[in-house]
N, C-alpha and C positions, 0 to 999 in steps of 0.2 A: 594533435593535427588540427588545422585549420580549415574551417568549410573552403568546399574548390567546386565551381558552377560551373558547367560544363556548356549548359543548354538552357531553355527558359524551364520555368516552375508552374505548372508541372509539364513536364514534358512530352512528347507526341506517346512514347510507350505507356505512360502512367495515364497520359489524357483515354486511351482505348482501352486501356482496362479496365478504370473508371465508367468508361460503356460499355463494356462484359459484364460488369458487376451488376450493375444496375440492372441490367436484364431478368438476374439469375438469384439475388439477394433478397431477400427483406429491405424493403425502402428506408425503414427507421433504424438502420446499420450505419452502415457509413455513410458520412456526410462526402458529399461531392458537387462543384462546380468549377469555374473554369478558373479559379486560383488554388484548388483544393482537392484531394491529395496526394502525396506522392507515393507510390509504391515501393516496398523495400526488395530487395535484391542480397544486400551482405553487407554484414558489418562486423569492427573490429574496434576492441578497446571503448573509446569516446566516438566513434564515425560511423556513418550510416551510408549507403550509397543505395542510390535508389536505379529501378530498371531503364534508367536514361542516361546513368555514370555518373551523378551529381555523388558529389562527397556532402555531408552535413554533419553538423557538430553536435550531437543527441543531449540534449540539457535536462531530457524527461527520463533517463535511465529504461525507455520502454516500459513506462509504466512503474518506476522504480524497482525491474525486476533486474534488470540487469547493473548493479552496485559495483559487481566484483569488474565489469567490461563486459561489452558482448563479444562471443565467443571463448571466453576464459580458458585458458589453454589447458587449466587442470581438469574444467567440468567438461571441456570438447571431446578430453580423451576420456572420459570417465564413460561419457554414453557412448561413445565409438566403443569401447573395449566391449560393457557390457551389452549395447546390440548384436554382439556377434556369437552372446552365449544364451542371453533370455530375454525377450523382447516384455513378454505378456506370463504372470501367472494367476492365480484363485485367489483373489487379497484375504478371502474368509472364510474358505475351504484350504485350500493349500498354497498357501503364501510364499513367496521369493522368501529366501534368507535374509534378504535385504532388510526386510521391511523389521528385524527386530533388530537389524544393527541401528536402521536411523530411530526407531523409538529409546532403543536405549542411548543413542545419543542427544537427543533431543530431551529425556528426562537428564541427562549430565547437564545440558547447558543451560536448562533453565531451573527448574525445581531442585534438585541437585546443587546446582552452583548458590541456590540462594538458602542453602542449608533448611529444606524445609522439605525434605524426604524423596523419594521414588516418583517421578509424573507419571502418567500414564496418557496414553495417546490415539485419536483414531484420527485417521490420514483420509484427506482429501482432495478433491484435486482442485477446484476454486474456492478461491477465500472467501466468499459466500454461503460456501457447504461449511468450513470450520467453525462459521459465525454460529447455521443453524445446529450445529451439532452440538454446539456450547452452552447455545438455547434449551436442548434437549436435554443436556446433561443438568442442566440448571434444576430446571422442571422436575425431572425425573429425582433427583437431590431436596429438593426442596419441599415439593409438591404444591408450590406454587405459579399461579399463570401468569401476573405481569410482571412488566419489563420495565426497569430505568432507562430511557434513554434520552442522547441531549440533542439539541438544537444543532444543523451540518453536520451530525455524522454523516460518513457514508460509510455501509456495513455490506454492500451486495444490490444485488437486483431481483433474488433467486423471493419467493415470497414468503418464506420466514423473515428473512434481512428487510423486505419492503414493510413487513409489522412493525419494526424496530428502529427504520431508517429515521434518520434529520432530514433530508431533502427534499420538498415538497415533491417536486415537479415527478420525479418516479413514484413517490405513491399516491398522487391523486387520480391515473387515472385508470388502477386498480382498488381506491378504496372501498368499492361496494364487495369486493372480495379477500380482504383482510380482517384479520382479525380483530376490534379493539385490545387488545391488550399493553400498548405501549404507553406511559406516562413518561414525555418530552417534555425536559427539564432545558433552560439555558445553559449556555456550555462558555465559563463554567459556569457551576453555580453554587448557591449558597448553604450553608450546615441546614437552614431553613427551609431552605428548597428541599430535601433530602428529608428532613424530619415531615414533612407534610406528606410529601408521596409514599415517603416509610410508614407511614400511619394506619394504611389501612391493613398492615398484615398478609397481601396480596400479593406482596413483591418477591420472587426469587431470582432475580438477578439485575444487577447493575453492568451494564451494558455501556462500554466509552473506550474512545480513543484518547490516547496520551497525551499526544496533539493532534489536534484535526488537520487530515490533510484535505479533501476535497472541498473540505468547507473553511478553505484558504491560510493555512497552514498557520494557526491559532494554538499559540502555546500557552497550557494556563498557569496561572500561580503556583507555583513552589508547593504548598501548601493541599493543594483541589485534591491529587490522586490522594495521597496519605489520609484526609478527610473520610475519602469516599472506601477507603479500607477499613476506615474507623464505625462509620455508620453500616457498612456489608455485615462487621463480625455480631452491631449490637443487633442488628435483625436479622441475623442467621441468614440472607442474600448472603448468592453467589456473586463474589465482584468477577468480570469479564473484561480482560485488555483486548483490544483487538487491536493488534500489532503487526497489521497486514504489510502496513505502511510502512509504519517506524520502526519495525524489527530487524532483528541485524544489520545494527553500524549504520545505520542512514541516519541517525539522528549525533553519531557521536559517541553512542553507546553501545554496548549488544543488545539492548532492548528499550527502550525510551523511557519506560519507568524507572527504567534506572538513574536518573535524573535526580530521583527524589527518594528513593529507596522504598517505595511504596511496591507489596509482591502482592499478585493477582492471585483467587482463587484458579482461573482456566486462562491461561494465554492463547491468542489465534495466530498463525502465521503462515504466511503465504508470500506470494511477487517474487523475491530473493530467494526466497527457499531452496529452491533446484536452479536459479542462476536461467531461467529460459523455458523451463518444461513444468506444466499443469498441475503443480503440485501444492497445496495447504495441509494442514493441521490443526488439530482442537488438543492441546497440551493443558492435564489440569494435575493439580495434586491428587494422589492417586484413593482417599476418603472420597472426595467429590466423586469423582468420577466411577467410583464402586454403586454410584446412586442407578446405574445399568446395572440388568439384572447380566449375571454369566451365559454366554450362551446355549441354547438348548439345539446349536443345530442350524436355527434361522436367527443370525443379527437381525436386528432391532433396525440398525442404522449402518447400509453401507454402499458401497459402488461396483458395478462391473471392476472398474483400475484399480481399486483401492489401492495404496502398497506396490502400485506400477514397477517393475525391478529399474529398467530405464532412471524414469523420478525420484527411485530411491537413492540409484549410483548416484547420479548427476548431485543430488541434494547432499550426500556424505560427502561427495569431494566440493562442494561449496560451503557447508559449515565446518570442513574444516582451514576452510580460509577465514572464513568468520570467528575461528575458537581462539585466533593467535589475538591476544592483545593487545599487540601493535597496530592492527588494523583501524583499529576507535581510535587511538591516535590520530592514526593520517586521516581519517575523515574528518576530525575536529578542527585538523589544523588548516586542510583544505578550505572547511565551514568559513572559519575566522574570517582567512583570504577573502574568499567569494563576500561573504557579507561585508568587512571593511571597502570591497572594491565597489559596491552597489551603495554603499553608502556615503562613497568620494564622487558619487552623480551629483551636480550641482543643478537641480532645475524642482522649480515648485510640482513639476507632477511626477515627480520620483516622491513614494511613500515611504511608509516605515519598512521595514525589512524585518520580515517575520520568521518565525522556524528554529532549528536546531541544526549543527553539522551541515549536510548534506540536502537539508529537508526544507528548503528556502523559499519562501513568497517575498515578493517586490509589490507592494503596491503601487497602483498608477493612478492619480487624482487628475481630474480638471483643475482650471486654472483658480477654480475657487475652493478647491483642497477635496472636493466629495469626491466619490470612488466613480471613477470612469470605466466601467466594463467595457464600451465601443472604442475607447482606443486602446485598451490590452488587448483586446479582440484584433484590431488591426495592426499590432506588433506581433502576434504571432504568425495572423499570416503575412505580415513583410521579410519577418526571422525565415521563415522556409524560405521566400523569394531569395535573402539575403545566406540560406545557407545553414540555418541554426531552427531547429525543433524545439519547438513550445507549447508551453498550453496554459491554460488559465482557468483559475479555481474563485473559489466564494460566491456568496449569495447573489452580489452583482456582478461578479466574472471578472474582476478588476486587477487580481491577485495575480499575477504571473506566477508560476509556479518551477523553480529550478530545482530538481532531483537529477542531477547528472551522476552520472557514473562516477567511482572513486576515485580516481587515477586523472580526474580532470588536470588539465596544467595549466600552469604559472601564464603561459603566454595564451592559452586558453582563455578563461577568467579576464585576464586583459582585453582577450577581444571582445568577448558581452560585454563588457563594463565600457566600451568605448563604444561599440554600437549601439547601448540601450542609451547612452549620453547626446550624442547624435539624432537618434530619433526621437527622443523625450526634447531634446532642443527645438525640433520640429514640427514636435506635436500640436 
């Protein structure tokens, strides 16, 4: 379906709630002024309508969670059935059923599936918590305190994840209360690079994304993951995916590393997971992860929700849209589309086309080819005026970022590729 405008952007309801919010919010929440933003209301498949009736065409997948469509008609009924039998139980005292059908699923589709035994699993509900839990498991395995990590990751906000982060601008103005332990490596980088921070015998875990999504959707050589498995097993480092992003099918695959055949000690997942609902994971092979001691009673590491029965439904009946393997299919072939369409843009400040599948940045250049963050900044907010939800990643914000839902279409696709022709013509 096609964006359908109804009213101006943003409109009289979205404009007052915008002044509700303000009132009542943390200031450094949501951004608001008088082009910016629109409040959601309901959505369906690729379509968003906001509390004013505007229809919009969601090119962000809501943060990449929603892959399968919003509202998914298998995971709507999954939480409708089980809200009306268990809402809430003791994720660590006496846990939903639930929660060991999706551990045992989740050791099927990853550790299992890549013949490399039993996962084991503690559940979380942002992929921030996954990241730090991976951390913990690392540590606690290793018994070692720093961290590999590279250049744009983005791993969280939560302040383990800010130890570990790529992006300056979230951790400088907590670093008097972080910890030194992260050794920020270029992403990617080199056997070199790797052999020098390996050196001090300090490292117990390697810490990276497959491709970088916030830090503009940088995918690296063929070669980088496989490397970084090779130098994890000579220094006994934990390697860590964080696969918040690229996990299930956004990239093409069921997991981005799959790209390369390169297998993680600890995978993280989250966004898609439950298709909508607050739910991540710290999945590792089940040696690592035994680096926790058994419980005595008091976990170590857990949450009020752990194990949510709710996030547990919703997320079983989302990986098992994600288990069929037709699915990496139509993402790919989607991918192709989409990319060949942004690549028949005829204007010098159309970039290169970065990403995997479903997992796509457009870079936008001025007229002398350098990366323009102020006018990808102002194609996104024209996209809403025009209808279409965006956003924009990398260091100078230049990246436009397409993670739309999976089921985009043919005449879809046509329309961004016509309108981003149009306004880069005009740029």
């Amino acid at each position: 379906m096609l964006p359908d405008i109804v009213t101006s952007i943003p409109g009289p309801k979205s404009r007052e709630l915008a002044r509700r919010l303000a009132r009542v919010e943390s200031r450094n929440v949501t951004f608001a002024n008088d082009e910016w933003p629109v409040f959601w209301a309901r959505a369906s498949a690729t379509s968003v309508w906001d509390v004013d009736g505007n229809r919009f065409l969601d090119l962000t997948s809501a943060f990449a969670v929603t892959g399968l469509g919003h509202t998914n008609n298998a995971v709507s009924a999954a939480l409708q059935q089980q809200a009306c039998l268990l809402m809430h139980a003791m994720g660590d005292v006496h846990p939903a059923g639930l929660k060991v059908e999706l551990c045992e699923k989740l050791s099927a589709m990853t550790f299992q599936r890549w013949n490399r035994g039993t996962a084991k699993t503690i559940l979380c509900n942002a992929g921030f918590e996954a990241v730090e839990a991976a951390l913990k498991t690392a540590f606690l395995r290793t018994g070692r305190p720093k961290i590999i990590t590279f250049e744009g990751a983005y791993h969280g906000l939560g302040y383990g994840t800010l130890m570990a982060g790529g992006i300056k601008r979230f951790r400088e103005p907590f670093t008097r209360q972080l910890g030194d332990l992260a050794v920020s490596l270029p992403y990617p980088s080199t056997p070199h690079d790797l052999d020098k921070a390996l050196a001090s015998n300090e490292i117990g875990a390697i810490l990276v994304e497959p491709i970088l999504g916030r830090g503009g959707k940088v995918v690296p050589p063929p070669d980088f993951l496989p490397m970084l498995r090779e130098k994890a097993d000579a220094s006994g480092a934990a390697l860590i995916f964080d696969e918040i992003y690229t996990g299930l099918n956004r990239t093409g695959r069921l997991f981005a590393c799959e790209h390369t055949g390169a297998v993680p000690d600890i995978i993280c997942l989250g966004k898609a997971l439950a298709s909508g609902f607050p739910l991540s994971a710290c999945v590792g092979k089940a040696d690592i992860m035994d680096g926790w001691p058994a419980s005595d009673g008091e976990a170590l590491h857990t949450t009020t929700s752990m194990g949510n029965p709710l996030g547990c439904r919703m997320a079983l009946a989302a990986l098992g849209q994600h288990d069929d393997p037709n699915l990496a299919g139509k993402v790919e072939t989607a991918g192709a589309a989409f990319r060949e369409a942004l690549e028949s843009i005829d204007s010098p400040r159309r970039g290169n086309v970065r990403g995997l599948g479903l997992m796509l940045g457009l870079e936008i250049l001025d007229d002398s080819g350098k990366p323009n963050g102020s006018l990808a900044g102002q194609l996104v907010v024209q996209g809403l005026k025009d209808g279409l939800i965006l956003l924009a990643d990398g260091p100078d914000g230049h990246v436009l970022a397409l993670a739309p839902p999976f089921e985009i279409s043919t005449g879809e696709i046509e329309f961004v590729r016509d309108w981003l022709a149009k306004q880069l013509s005009n740029g």
